[in-house]
N, C-alpha and C positions, 0 to 999 in steps of 0.2 A: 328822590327815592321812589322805586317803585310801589305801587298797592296792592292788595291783598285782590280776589277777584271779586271785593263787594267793593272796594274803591279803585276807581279808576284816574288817573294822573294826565295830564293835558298831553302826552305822549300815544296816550290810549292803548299803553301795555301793563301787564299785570303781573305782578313777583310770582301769583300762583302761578300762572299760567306757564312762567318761564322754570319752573321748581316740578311743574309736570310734561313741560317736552323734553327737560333736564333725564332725569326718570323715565320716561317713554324712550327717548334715545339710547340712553345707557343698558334699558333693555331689548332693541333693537339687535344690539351689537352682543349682546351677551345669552341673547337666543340663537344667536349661528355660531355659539363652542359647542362643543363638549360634555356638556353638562349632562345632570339627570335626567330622565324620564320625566321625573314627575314635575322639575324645575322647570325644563321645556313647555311641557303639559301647561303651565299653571300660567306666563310669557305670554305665550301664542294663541292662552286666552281674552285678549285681552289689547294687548300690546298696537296691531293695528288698528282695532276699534278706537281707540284714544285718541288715537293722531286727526280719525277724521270726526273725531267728537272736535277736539282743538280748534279744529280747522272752521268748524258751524260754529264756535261758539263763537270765534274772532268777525265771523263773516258780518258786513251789514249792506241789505241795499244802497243803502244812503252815502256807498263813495263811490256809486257810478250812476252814469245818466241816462247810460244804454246800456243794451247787451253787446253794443259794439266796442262801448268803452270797455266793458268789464273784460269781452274776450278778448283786447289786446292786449292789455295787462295782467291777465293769466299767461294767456300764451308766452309772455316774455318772461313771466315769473317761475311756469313751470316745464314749459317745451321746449322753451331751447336749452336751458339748465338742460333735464331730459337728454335733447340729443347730444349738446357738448360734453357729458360724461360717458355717455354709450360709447362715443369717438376714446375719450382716453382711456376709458376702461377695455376697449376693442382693443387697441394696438397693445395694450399690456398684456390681453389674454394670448392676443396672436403671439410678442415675443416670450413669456417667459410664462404664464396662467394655466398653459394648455399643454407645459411641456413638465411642470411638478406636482406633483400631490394628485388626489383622485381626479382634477379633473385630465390629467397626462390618461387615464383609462377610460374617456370620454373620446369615443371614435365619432366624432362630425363633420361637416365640410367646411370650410373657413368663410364661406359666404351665409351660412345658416342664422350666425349672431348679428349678421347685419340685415335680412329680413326681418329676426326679432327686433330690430331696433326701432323698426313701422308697424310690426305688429302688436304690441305694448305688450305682450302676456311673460309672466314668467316661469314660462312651464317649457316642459319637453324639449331643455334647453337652448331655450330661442333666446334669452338672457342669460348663457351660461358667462358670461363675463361679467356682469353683475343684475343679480336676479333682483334685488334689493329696487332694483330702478322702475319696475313693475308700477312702484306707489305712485311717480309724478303723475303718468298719462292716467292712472285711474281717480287720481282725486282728482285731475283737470276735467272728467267727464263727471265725478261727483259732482261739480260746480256747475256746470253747465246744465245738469239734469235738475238741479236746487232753481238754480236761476231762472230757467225758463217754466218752469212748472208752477214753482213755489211764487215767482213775486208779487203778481197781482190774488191772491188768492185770500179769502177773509181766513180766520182762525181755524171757526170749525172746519173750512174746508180742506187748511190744511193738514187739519190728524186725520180725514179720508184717506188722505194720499199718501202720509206717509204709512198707515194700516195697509193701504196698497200695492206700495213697494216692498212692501214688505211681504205681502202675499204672493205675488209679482216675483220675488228674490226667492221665494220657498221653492215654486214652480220649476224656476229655470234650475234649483238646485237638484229637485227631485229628479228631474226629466233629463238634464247637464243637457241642455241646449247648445248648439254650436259656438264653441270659443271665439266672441266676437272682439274686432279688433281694439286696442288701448283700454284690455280689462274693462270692457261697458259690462259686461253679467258680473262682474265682481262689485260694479259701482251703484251698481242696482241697489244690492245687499249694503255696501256704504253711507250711499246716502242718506239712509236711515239714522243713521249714528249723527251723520253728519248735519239733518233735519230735525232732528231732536235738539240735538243744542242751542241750534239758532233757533229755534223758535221760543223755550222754553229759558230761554238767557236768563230774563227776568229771575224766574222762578230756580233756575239753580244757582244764581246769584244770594237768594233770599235764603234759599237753604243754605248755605256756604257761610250764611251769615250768622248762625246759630252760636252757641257758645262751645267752647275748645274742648269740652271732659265731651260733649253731646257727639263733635265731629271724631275726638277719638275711639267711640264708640262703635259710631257709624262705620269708619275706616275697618277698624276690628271685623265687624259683624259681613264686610261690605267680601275681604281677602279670604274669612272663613266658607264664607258661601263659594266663592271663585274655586278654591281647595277641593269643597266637597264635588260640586258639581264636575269639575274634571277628573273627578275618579271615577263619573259614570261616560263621561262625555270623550276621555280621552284628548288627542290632541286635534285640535283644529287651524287650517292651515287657509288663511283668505287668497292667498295669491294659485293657491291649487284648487281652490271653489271646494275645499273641505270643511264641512260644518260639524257633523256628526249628528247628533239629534238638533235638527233646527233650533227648537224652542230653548234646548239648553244650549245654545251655543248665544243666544239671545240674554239668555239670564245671567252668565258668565262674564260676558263682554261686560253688561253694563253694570253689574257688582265691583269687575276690574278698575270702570272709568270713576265708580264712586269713590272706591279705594284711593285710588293717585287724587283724583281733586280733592279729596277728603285731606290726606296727608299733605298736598303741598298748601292747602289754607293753612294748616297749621303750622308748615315749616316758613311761611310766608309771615305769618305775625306772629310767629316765635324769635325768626331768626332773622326776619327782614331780607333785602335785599343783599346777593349778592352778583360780583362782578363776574365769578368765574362761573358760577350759572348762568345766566344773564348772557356768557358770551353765547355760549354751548346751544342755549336756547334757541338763541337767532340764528345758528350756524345748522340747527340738524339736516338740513337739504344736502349737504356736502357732507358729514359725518355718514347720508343713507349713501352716497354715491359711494363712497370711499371707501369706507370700513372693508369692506372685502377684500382690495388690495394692500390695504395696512397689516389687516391681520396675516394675510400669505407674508408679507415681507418680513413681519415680527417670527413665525412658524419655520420661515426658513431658515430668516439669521439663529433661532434659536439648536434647528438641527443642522445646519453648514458649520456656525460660527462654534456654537458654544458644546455640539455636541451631545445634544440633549436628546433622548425617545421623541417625538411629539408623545408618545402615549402616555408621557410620564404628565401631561398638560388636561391627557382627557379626562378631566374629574371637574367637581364642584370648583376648587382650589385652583385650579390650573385656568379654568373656564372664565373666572372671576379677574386672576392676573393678567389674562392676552386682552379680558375686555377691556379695563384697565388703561395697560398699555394702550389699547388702542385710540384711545381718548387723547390721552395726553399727546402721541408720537403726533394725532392730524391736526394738535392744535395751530403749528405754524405752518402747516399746510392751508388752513382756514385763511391765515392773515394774509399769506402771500395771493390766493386765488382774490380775497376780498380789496387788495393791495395794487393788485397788478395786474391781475386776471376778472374783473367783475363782468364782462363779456359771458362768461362760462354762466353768468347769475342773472345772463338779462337783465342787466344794469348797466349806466352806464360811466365811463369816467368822472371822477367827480372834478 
């Protein structure tokens, strides 16, 4: 059975942990409906920050020997993943992505999405085949910028530098510095999140450890704040270097990341482990690659097939049901890639 994120199980995976990429994914995917303003607004605050909070918390020197071990098993973990979905989401835009729905009003040249493919960013539709894919090459540069800076570094010296990055990240925001290639000015601004958790594991482990009315509390206090602040903050967008007021796009995020660890300790030694979380968890790398051609194939069979507005979908309701759907329809998409296809995952046959 798995553990809560204060116990850890000789597997060295955590219920919470999988009950908030659970949660992080599922709003991944249900940030690109439809939805309200203010739903959006509240997602987007948040939603990326988490994943590379996740990513620092899981991270530990101590399962590599070098920097050379470490970058060959990222790079298989997250660049070729990376490029073998840019390739199948490529040839799905070319045959059928680029000929329905808005992007059919998107005038570009068929070779633009595969420059985007080397240049990581997912702007100015250099990733209009799947923008989503933005995150691999930028948390791979998150790591790389952790790893080399952070490892030998005592304590104190490492809250210098993450204050640094952080100053560092305001700058290049203020100024919008030249869009450098596989989102490194976005990863700047990351690895703060991403820096924060691994170093302070301990210590959010201990809070985590608190008792259950104190975490529901916290969660409460953690979602209201995220709330208010987005009504001054509006929407901020990581992969478009959109922050809006720095500082509150800072408050925001990490109220969000309290929010979800908050909530999945509890759902974690409430409800314990489960399998169909659990899978979802270990699967979000392909649910980011995918979801955007899932959801077109769900949008269309819905107005081909069944005859349906899409606009009858644009709402809260609607937004909620294609995420949904979309979950469920990539589940055997998941088993078959991880079945048949684990190349696609830099992995290899078992």
């Amino acid at each position: 059975m798995r553990k809560s994120f204060t116990e850890k199980n000789i597997q060295d995976r955590f219920t919470s942990i999988d009950y908030a990429k659970f949660i992080g994914i599922f709003l991944v995917v249900l940030g690109h409906q439809e939805i309200s303003t203010n739903n959006i607004n509240i997602i987007y605050a948040f939603h990326m920050p988490l994943f590379f909070f996740l990513s620092g918390f899981l991270f530990s020197f101590d399962k590599y020997k070098s920097y050379k071990t470490f970058l060959v098993k990222r790079f298989k973990q997250l660049i070729i993943p990376y490029f073998a979905f840019n390739i199948i989401t490529y040839v799905f835009w070319l045959f059928v992505g680029r000929k329905f729905g808005a992007n059919s009003q998107v005038n570009i040249s068929l070779y633009k999405p595969i420059i985007g493919m080397f240049y990581g960013n997912g702007i100015d539709n250099y990733l209009i085949h799947c923008v989503p894919l933005w995150f691999l090459p930028c948390l791979f540069m998150v790591e790389n910028i952790y790893f080399l800076a952070f490892r030998f570094l005592k304590h104190q010296i490492k809250y210098i530098m993450l204050a640094a990055l952080v100053v560092l990240g305001f700058f290049d925001y203020k100024y919008q510095f030249i869009r450098l290639p596989w989102s490194f000015n976005i990863a700047i601004v990351a690895v703060t999140f991403y820096g924060f958790a691994n170093i302070f594991r301990e210590k959010v482990k201990h809070f985590l450890g608190i008792k259950m009315y104190l975490l529901g509390a916290i969660s409460a206090i953690c979602i209201f704040l995220v709330i208010y602040v987005t009504q001054f903050n509006g929407r901020v967008d990581m992969n478009g270097r959109v922050y809006g007021n720095y500082s509150l796009f800072y408050i925001a995020a990490f109220a969000g990341i309290g929010f979800i660890i908050s909530i999945s300790e509890l759902m974690a030694r409430y409800i314990g482990s489960n399998k169909f979380v659990g899978y979802i968890a270990q699967n979000t790398l392909i649910i980011f690659a995918l979801h955007f051609i899932i959801m077109s194939v769900i949008k269309g069979f819905v107005y081909f097939v069944l005859k349906i507005p899409l606009s009858s979908l644009e709402n809260n309701i609607g937004g909620l049901s294609i995420a949904i759907t979309t979950i469920i329809v990539i589940i055997p998409i998941i088993y078959v890639i991880n079945r048949f296809f684990p190349f696609i995952l830099g992995k290899s046959y078992r």
